[in-house]
C-alpha positions in Angstrom: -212.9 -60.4 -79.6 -215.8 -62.2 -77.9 -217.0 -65.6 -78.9 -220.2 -63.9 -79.5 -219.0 -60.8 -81.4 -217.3 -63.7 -84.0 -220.8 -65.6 -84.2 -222.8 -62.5 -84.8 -220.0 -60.8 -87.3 -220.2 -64.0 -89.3 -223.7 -64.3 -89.6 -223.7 -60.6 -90.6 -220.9 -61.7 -93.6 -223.3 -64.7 -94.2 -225.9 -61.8 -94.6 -224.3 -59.5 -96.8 -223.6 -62.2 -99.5 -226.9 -63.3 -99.4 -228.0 -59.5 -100.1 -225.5 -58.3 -102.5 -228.7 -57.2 -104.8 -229.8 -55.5 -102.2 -229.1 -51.7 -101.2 -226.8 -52.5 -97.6 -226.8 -49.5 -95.6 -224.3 -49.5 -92.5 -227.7 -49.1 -90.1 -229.4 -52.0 -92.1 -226.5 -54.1 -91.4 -225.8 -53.6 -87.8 -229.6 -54.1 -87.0 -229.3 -57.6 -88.2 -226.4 -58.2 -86.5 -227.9 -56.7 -83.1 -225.2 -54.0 -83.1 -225.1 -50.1 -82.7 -224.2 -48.5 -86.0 -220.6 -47.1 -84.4 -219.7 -50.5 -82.8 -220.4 -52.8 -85.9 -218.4 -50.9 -87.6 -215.9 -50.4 -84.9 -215.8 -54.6 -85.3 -216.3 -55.4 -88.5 -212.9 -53.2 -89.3 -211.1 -54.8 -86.6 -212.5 -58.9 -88.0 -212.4 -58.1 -91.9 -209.7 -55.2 -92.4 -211.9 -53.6 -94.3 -214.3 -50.9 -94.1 -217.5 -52.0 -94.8 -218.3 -50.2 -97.9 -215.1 -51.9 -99.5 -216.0 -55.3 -98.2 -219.3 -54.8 -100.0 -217.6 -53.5 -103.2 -215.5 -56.0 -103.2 -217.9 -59.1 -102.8 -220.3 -57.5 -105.5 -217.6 -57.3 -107.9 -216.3 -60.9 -106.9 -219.9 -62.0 -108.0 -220.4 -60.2 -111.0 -216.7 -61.9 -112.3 -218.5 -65.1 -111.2 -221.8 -64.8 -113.3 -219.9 -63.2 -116.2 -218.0 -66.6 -116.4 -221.0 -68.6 -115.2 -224.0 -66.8 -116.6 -223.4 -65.9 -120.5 -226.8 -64.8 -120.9 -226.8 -61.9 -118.3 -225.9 -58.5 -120.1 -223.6 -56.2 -118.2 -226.2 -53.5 -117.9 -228.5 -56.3 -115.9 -225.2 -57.3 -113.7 -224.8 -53.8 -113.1 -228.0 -52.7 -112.3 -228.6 -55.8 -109.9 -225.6 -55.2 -108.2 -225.6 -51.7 -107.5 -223.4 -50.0 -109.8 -224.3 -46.7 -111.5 -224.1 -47.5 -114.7 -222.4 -50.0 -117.2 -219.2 -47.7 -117.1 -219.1 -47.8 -113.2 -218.8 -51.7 -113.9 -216.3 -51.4 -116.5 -214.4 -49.2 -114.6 -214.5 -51.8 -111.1 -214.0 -54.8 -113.1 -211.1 -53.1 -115.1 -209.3 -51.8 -112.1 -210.0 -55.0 -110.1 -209.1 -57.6 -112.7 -207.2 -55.0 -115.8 -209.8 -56.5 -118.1 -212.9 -55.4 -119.4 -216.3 -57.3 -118.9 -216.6 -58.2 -122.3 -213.3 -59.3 -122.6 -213.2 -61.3 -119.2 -216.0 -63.2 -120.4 -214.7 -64.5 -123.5 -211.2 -65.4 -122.2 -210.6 -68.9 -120.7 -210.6 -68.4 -116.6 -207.5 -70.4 -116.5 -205.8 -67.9 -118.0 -206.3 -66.1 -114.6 -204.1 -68.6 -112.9 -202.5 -66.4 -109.7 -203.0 -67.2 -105.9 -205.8 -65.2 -104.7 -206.6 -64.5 -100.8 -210.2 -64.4 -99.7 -210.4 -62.4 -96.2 -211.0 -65.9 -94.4 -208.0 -67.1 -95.2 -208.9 -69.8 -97.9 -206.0 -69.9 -100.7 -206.9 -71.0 -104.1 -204.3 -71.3 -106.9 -206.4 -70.7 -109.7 -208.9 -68.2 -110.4 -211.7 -70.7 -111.5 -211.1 -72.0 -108.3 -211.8 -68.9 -106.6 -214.5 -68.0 -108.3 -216.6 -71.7 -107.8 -216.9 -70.8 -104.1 -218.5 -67.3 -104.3 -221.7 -68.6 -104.0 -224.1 -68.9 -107.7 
């Protein structure tokens, strides 16, 4: 991949978790990152793995395990609505299958209870989970 592919995909990633209230459509995203719709996505598969619509998913849900930790005062329904899900459920649901715990419940246990190696797509290694979650950013 070219030098310049890397810069532009990273300042698109930059992007996306700077946006992750915001509604991210495939042609929104490529347009920032001065790419045709079929070859951002063509390249984003081939740098992250991932489709696009699960790297999004995936960061939201990262974030929303972040503030439930970091943020007591946010209700589910607000961290739901801001961060695109459906509905409370549709969180529940993510967060359950993500992390086999419910919001509620994830927020009133200790994090370092969630002591496990965790990859981020970068290729940062953290052995705890608090660890993990201190640098998605606030």
């Amino acid at each position: 991949m070219k030098d310049f592919h890397l810069n532009q995909l990273n300042k698109v990633l930059n992007y996306i978790d700077d946006n992750l209230e915001c509604d991210l459509t495939l042609g929104k995203i490529a347009k920032f990152g001065n790419f045709s719709s079929f070859h951002f996505h063509r390249l984003f598969r081939a740098y992250t793995t991932e489709t696009l619509n699960d790297y999004i998913s995936r960061k939201r849900i990262e974030k929303v395990a972040s503030l439930l930790i970091r943020n007591k005062a946010l209700t589910i329904a607000e961290l739901a609505y801001t961060y695109g899900f459906s509905s409370n459920s549709s969180l529940t649901k993510t967060l359950k299958k993500t992390f086999e715990i419910s919001p509620s419940r994830f927020r009133q246990l200790s994090s370092s209870q969630y002591d496990k190696i965790i990859k981020s797509k970068n290729g940062q290694k953290f052995e705890k989970f608090e660890e993990y979650i201190c640098h998605i950013n606030p």
